[in-house]
VOGU-3710 file (C-alpha; in Angstrom, 3 decimals, decimal comma):
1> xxxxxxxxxx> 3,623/5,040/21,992  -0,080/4,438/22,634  -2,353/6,353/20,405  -5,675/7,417/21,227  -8,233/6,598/18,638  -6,290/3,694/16,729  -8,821/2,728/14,690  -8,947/6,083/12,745  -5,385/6,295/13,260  -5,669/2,726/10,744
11> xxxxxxxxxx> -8,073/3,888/8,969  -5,805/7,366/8,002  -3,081/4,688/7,063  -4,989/2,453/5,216  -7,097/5,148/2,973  -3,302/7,051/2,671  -1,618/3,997/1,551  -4,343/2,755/-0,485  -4,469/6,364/-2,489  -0,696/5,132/-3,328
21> xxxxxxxxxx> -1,537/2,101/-4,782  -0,286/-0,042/-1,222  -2,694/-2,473/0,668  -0,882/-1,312/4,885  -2,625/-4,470/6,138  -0,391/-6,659/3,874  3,073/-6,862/5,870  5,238/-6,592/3,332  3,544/-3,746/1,467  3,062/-1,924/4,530
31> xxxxxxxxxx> 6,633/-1,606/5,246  7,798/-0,850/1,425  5,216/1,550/1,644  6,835/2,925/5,298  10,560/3,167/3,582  9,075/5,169/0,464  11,627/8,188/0,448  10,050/11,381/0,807  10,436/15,110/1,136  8,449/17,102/2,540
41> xxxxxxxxxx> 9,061/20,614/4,210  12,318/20,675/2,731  12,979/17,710/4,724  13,956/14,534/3,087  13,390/11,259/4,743  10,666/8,239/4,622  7,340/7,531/4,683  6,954/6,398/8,274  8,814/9,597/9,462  6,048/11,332/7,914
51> xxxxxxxxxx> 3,535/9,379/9,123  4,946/9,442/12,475  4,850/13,309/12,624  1,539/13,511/11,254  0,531/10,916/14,068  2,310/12,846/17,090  0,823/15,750/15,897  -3,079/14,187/16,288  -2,135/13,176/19,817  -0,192/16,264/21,090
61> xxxxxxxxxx> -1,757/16,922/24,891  -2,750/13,809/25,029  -1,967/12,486/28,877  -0,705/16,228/29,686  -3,379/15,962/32,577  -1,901/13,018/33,886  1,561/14,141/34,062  0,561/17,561/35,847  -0,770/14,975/38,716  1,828/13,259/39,426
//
């Protein structure tokens, strides 16, 4: 998946992660920080399934043009 606008896309993970105490450009805090249970929603799952919602939802329409051209 190619995001558009990854720096603030890094930036939102960094100041998120950071606000939880985890420094996302350290490897190995970045992914305990990704397998953090969560719930949400009523939803129970992990941090990067939250993260990756939150993400699809900033890009939604994103290339829509392009496909209608084809």
């Amino acid at each position: 998946m190619v995001v558009k606008g990854q720096d603030r896309v890094a930036n939102w993970l960094r100041e998120w992660g950071a606000k939880e105490g985890y420094d996302v450009d350290n490897d190995a805090e970045f992914l305990q920080w990704l397998g953090l249970k969560v719930e949400w929603g009523g939803i129970e799952g992990n941090r990067s399934i939250q993260a990756f919602v939150h993400m699809a939802r900033q890009v939604k329409g994103v290339g829509d043009e392009e496909d209608q051209q084809e």
